[in-house]
TILUMLO-123957 format. One record per residue: residue number from 1; x, y, z of N, C-alpha, C, O in turn. Coordinates in pm, whole numbers, plus 32768, in hexadecimal, padded with zeros to 4 digits. Layout:
BEGIN
<pt NUM,<X,Y,Z>,<X,Y,Z>,<X,Y,Z>,<X,Y,Z>>,
...
***
This chain:
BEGIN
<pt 1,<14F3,D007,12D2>,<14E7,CF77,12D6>,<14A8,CF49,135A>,<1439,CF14,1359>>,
<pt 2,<14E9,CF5C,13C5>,<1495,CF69,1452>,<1408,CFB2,146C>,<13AD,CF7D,14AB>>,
<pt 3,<1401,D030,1435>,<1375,D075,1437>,<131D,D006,1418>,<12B6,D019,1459>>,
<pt 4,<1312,CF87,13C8>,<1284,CF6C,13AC>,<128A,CEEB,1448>,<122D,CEC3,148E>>,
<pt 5,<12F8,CED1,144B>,<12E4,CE63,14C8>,<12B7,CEA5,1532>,<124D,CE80,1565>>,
<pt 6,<12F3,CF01,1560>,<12DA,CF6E,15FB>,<1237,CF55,15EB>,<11EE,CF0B,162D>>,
<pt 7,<1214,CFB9,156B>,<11A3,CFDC,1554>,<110C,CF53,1556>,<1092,CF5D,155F>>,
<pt 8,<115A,CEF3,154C>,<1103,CE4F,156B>,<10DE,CE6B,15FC>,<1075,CE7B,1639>>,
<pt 9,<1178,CE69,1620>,<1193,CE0F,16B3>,<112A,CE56,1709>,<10D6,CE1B,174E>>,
<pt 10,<113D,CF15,16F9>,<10F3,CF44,1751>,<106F,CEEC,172C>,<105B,CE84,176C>>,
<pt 11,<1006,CF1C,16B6>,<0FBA,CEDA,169F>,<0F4D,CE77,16E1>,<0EE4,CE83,1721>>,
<pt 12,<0FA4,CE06,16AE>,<0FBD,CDBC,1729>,<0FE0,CDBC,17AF>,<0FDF,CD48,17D7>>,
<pt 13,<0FFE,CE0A,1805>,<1007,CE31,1873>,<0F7E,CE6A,18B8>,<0F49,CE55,1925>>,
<pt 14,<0F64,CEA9,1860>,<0EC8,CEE0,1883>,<0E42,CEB5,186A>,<0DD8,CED4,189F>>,
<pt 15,<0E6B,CE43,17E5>,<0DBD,CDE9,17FB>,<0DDC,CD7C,1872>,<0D83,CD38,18A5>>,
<pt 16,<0E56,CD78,1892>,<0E4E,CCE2,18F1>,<0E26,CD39,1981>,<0DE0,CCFD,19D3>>,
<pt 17,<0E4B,CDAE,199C>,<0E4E,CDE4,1A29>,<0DD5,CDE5,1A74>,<0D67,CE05,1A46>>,
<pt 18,<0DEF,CDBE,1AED>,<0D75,CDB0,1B14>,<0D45,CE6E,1B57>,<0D9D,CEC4,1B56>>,
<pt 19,<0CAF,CE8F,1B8C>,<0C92,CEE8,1B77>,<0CD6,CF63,1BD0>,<0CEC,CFDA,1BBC>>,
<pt 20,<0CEA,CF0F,1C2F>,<0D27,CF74,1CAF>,<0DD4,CFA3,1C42>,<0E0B,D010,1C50>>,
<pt 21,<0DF6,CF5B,1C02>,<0E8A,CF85,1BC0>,<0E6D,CFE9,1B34>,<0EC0,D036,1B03>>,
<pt 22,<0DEF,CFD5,1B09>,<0DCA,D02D,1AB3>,<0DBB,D0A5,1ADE>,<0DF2,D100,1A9F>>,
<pt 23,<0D72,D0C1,1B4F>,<0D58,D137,1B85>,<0DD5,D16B,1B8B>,<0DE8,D1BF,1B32>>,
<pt 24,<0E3E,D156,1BDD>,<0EA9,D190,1BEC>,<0EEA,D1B1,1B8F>,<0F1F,D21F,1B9D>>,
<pt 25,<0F06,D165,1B0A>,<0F52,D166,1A88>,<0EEE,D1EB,1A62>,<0F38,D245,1A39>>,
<pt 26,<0E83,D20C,1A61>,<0E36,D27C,1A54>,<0E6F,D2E5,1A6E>,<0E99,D336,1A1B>>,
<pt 27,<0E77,D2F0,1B1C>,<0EAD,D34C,1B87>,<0F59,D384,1B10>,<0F76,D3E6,1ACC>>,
<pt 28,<0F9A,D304,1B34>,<1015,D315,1AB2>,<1021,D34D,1A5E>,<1067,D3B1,1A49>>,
<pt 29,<0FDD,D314,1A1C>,<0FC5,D36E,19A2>,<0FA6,D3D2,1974>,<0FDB,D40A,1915>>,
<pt 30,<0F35,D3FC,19C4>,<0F17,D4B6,19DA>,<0F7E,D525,1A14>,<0F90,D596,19E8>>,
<pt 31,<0FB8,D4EB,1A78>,<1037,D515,1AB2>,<109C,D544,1A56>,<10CC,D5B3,1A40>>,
<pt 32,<10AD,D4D8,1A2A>,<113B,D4CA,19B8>,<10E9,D51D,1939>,<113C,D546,18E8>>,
<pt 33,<1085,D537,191D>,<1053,D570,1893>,<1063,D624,18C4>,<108E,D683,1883>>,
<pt 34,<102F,D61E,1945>,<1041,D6DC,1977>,<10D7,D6C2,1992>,<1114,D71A,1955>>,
<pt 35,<1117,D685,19C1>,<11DD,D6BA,19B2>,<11FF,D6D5,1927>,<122D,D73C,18F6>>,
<pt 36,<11E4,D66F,18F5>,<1201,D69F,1848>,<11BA,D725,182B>,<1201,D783,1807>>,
<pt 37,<1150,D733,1833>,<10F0,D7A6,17F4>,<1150,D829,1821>,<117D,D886,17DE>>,
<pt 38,<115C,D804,18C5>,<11C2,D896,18D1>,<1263,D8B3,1894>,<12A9,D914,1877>>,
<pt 39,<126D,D81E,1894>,<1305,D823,182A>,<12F2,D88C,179E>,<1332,D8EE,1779>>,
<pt 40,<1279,D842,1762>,<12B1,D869,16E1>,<1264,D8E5,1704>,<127C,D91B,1698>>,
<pt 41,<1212,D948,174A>,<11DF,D9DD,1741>,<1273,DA0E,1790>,<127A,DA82,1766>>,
<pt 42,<12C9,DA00,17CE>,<1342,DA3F,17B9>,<13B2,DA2B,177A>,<1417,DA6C,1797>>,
<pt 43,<13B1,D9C4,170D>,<13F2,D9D7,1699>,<13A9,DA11,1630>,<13CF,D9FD,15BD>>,
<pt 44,<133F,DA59,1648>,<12CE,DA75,15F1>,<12CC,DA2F,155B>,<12C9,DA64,14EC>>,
<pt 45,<12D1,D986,158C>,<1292,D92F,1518>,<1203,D920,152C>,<11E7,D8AE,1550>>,
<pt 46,<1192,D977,151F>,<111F,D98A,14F4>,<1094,D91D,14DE>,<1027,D915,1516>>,
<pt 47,<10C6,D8E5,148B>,<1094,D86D,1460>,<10CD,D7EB,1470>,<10BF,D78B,1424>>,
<pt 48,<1121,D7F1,14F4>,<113F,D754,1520>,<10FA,D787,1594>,<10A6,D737,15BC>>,
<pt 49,<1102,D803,15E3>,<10C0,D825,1662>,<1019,D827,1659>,<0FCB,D81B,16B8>>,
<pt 50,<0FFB,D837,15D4>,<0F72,D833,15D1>,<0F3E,D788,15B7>,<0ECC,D76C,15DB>>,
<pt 51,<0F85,D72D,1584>,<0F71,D6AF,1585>,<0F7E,D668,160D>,<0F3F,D606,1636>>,
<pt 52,<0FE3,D6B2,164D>,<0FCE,D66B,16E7>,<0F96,D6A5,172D>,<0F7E,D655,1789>>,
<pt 53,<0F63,D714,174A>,<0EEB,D71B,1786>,<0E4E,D6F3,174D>,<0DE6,D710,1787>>,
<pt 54,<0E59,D6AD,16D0>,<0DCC,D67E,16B0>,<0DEF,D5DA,16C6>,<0D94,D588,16D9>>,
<pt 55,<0E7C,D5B4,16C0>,<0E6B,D533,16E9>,<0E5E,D547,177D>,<0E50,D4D0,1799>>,
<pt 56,<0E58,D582,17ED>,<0E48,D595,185E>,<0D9A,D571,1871>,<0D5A,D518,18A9>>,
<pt 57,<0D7A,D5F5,181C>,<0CCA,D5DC,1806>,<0C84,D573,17F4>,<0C0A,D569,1804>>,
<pt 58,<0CDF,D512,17CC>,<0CA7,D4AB,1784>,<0CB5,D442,17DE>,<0C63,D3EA,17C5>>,
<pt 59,<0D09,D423,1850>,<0CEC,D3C9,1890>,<0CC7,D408,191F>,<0CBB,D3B9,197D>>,
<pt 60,<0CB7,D473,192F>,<0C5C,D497,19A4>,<0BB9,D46E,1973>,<0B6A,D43B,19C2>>,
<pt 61,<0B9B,D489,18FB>,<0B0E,D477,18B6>,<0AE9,D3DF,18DB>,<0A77,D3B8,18F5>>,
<pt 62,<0B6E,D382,18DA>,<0B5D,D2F8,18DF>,<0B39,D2C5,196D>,<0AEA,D26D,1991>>,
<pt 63,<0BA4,D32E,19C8>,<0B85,D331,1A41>,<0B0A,D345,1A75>,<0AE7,D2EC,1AC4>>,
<pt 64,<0AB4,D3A7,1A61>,<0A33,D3D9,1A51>,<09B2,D379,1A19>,<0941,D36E,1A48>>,
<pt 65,<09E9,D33D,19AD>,<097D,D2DC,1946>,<0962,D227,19AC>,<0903,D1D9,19B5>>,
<pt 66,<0A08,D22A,19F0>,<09ED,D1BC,1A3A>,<09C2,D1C3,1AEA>,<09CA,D164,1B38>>,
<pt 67,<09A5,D21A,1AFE>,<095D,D23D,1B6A>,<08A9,D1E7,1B6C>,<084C,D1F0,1B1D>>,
<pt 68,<08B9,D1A0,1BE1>,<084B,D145,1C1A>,<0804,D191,1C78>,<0824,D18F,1CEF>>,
<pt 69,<0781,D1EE,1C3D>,<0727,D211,1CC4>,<06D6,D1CE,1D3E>,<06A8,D1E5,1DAE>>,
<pt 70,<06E5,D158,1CC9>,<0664,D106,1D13>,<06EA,D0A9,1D78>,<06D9,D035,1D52>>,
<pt 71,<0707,D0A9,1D92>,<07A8,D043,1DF4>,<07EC,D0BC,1E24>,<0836,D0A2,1E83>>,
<pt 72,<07EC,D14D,1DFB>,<0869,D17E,1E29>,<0824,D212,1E7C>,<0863,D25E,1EC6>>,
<pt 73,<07A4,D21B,1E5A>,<0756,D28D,1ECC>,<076F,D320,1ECE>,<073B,D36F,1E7F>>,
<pt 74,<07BD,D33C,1F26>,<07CE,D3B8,1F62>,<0860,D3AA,1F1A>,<0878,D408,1ECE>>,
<pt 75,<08AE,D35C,1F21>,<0939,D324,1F12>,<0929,D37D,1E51>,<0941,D3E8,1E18>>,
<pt 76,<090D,D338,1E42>,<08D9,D353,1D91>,<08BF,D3A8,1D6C>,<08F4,D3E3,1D0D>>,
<pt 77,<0854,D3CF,1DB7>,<0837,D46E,1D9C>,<08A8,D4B9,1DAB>,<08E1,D4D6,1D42>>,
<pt 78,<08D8,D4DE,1E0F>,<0987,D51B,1E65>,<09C7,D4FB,1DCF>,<09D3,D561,1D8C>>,
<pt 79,<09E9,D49E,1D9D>,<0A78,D488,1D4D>,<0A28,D4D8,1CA4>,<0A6A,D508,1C47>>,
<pt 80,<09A5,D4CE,1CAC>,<0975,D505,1C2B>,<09A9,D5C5,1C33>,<09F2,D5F9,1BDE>>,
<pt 81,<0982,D5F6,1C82>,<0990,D6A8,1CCB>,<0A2F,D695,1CAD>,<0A5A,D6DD,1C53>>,
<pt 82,<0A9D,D62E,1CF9>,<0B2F,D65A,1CE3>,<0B41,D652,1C62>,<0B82,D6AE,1C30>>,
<pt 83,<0B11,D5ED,1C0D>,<0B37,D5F2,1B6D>,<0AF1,D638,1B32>,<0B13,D643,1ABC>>,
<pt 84,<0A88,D67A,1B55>,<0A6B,D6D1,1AEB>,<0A9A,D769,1AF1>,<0A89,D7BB,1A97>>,
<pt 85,<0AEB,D788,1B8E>,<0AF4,D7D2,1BF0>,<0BAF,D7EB,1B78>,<0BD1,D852,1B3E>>,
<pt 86,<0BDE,D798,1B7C>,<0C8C,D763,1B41>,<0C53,D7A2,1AB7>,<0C82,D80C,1A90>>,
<pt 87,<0BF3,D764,1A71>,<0C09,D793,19EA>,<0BD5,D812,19AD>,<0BFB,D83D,1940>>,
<pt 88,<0B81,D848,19F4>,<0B68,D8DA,19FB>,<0BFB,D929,1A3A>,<0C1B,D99B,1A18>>,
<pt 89,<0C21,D900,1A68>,<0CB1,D954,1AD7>,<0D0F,D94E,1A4F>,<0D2D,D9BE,1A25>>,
<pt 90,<0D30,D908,1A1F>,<0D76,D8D8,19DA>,<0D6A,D930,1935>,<0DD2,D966,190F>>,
<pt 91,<0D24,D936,1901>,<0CBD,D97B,1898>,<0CDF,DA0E,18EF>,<0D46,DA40,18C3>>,
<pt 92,<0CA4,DA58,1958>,<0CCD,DADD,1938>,<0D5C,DAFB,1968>,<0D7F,DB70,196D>>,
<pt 93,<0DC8,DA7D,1997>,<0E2E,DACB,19D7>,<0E72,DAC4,1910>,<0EB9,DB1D,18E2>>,
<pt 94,<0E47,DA50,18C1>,<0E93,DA4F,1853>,<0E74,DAE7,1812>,<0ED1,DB39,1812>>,
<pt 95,<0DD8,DB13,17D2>,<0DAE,DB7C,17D4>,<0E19,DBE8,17ED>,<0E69,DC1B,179E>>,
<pt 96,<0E07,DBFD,1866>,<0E46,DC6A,18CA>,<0F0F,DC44,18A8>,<0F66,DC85,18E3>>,
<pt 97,<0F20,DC0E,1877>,<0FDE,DBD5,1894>,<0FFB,DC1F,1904>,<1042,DC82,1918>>,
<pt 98,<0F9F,DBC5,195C>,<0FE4,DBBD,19F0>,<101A,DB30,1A14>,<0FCC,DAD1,1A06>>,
<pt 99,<1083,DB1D,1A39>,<1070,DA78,1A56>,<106C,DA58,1AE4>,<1062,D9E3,1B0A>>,
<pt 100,<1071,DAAC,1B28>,<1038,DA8F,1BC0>,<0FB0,DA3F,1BD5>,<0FA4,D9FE,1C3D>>,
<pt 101,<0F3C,DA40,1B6B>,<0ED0,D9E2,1B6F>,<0F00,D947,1B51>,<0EC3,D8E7,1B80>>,
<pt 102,<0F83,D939,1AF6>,<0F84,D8C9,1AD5>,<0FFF,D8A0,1B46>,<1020,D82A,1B50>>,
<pt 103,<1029,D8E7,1B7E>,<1065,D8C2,1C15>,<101B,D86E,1C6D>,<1033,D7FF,1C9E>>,
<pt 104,<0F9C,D8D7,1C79>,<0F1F,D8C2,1CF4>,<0EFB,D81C,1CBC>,<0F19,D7B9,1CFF>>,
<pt 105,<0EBE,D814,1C44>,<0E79,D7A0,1C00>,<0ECF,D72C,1C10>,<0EA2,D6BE,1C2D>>,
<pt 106,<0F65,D748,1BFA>,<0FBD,D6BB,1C1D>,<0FC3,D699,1C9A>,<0FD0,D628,1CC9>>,
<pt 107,<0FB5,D728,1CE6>,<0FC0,D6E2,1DAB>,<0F3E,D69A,1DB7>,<0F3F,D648,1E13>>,
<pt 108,<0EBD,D6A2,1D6B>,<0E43,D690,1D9D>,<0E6B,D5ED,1D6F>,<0E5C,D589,1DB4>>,
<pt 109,<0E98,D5F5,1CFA>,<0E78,D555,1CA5>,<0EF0,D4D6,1D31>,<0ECB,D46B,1D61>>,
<pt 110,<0F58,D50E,1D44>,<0FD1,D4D3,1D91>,<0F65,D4C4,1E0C>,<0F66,D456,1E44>>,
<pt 111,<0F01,D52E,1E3E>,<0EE0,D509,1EE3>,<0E8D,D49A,1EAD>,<0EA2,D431,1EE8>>,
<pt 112,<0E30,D493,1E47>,<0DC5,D41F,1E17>,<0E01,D392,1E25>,<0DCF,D331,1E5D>>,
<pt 113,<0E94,D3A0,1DD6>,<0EFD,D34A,1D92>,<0F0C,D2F6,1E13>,<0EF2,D27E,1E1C>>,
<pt 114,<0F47,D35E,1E95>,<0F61,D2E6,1F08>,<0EFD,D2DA,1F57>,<0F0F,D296,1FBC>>,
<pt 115,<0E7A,D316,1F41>,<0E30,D2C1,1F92>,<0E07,D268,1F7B>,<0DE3,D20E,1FC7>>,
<pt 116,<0E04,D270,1EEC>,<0DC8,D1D7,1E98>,<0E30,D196,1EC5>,<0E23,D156,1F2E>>,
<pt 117,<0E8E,D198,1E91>,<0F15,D134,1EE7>,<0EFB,D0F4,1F80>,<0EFD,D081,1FAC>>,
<pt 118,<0EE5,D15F,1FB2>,<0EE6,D12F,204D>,<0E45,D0BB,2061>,<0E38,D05B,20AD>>,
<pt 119,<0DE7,D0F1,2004>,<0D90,D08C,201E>,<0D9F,D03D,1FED>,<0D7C,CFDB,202E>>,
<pt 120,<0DD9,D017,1F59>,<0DCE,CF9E,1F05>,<0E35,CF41,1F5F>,<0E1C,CECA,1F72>>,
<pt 121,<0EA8,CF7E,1F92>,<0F47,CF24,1FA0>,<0F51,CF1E,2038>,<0F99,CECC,2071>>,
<pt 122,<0F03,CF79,2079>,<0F48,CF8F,2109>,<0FA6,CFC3,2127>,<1008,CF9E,20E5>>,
<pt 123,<0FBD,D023,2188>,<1019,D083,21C3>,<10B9,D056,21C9>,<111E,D096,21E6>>,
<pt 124,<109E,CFA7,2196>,<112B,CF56,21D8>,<113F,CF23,210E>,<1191,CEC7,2106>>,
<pt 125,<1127,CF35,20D1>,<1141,CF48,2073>,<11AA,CF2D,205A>,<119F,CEBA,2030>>,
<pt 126,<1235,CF51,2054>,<12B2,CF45,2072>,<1311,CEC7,20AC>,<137C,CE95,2087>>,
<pt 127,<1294,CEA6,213E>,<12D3,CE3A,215F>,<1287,CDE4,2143>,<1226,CDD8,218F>>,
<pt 128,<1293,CD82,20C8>,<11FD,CD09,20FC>,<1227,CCA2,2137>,<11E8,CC38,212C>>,
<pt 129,<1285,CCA8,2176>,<12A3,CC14,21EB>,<125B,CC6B,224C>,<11FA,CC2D,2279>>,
<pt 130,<1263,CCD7,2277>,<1203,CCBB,2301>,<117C,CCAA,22E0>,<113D,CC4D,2313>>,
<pt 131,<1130,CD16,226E>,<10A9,CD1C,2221>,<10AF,CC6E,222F>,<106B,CC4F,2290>>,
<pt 132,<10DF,CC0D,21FA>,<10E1,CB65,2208>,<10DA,CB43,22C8>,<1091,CAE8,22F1>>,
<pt 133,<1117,CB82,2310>,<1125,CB2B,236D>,<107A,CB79,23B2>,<102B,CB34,23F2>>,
<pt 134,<1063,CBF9,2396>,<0FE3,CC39,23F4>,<0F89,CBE7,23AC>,<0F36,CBBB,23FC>>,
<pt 135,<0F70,CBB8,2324>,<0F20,CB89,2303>,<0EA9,CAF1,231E>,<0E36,CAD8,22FA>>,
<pt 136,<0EF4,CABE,2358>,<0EEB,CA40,23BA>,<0E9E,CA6C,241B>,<0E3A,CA2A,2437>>,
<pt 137,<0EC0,CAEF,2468>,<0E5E,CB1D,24FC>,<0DDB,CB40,24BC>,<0D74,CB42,2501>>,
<pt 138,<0DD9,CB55,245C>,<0D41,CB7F,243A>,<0CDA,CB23,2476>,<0CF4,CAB9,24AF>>,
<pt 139,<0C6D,CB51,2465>,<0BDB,CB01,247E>,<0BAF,CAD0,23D9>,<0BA7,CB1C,2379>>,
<pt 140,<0B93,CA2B,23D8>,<0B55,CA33,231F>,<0AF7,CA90,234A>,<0ACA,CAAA,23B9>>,
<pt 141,<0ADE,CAC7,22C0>,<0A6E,CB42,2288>,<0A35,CAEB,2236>,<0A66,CA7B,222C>>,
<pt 142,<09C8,CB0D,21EF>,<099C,CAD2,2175>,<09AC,CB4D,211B>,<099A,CBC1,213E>>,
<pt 143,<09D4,CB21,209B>,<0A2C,CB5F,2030>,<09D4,CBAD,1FE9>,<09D2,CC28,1FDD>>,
<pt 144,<096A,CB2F,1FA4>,<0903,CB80,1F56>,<0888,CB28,1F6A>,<0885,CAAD,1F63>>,
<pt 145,<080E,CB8B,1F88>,<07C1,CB31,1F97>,<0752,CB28,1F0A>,<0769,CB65,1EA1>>,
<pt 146,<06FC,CAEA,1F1A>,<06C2,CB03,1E6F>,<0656,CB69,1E71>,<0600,CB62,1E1A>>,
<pt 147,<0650,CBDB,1EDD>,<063B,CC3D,1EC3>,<0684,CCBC,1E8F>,<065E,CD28,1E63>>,
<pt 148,<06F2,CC85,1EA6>,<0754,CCD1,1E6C>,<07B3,CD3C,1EC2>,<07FE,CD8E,1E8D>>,
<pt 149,<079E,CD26,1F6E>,<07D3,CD67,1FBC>,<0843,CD18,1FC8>,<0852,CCB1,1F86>>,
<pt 150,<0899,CD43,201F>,<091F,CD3D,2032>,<094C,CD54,20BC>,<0936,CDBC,20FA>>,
<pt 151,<098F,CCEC,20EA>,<09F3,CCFF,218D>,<0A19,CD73,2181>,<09F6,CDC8,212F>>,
<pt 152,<0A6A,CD79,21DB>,<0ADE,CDC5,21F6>,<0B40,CDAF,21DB>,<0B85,CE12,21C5>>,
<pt 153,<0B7A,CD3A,21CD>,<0BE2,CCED,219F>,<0BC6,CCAA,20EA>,<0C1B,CC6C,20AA>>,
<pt 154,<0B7E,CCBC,20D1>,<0B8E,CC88,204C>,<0BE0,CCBA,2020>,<0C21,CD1C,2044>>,
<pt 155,<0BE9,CC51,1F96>,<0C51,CC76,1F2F>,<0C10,CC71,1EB8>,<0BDD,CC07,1E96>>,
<pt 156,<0C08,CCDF,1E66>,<0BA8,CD25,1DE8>,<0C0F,CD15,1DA3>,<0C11,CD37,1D2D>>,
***
């Protein structure tokens, strides 16, 4: 009875999100798809371990598909090599039933996970009364200009 509401809400959770929260719900989600994958290859349920590691595939691919060369450079390039770098690792540690690759691949996705964090939210994350009170010392930046660059301080 709940399954079809959850199943909205997320839904909904994810067309409204803005992009920096998508990315991470990404990061999430790949994470949480290789914990499962190794769950069920040591209960050797087979075919739930093989569904979560292709739902893994499937939003690293997304990860990959939404990659901006032309805005994101060297940056872009770098995150294209780690995801394609994760899903090859991933593919022969399943192969191989080693799960030490899908160890390696979750530490890689978690270091991505908080750096995106640390850039999207800031290091103070945690506290946003001070993130509120430093915010005032800033210098205005200009946010976006209609070339499409960006402060330092914007908010995307």
């Amino acid at each position: 009875m709940y399954g079809k509401g959850a199943c909205a809400y997320q839904q909904t959770n994810i067309m409204t999100a803005e992009p920096k929260k998508l990315v991470l719900m990404c990061y999430e989600g790949a994470i949480s798809s290789l914990r499962r994958a190794k769950e069920k290859y040591e209960a050797k349920e087979h075919e739930a371990k093989a569904r979560a590691v292709q739902k893994f595939q499937d939003i690293v691919s997304e990860l990959l598909c939404a990659l901006n060369f032309e805005q994101g450079g060297e940056i872009a390039t770098n995150l294209q090599l780690i995801y394609d770098y994760a899903i090859r690792r991933v593919l022969q540690a399943d192969i191989a039933e080693e799960m030490k690759g899908f160890d390696e691949v979750i530490g890689l996705l978690e270091e991505l996970k908080e750096a995106w964090e640390e850039i999207s939210y800031g290091k103070q994350q945690d506290s946003a009364k001070k993130a509120d009170t430093e915010s005032w010392n800033r210098p205005a930046e200009p946010e976006k200009t209609s070339t499409g660059t960006y402060g330092p301080y914007a908010r995307v």
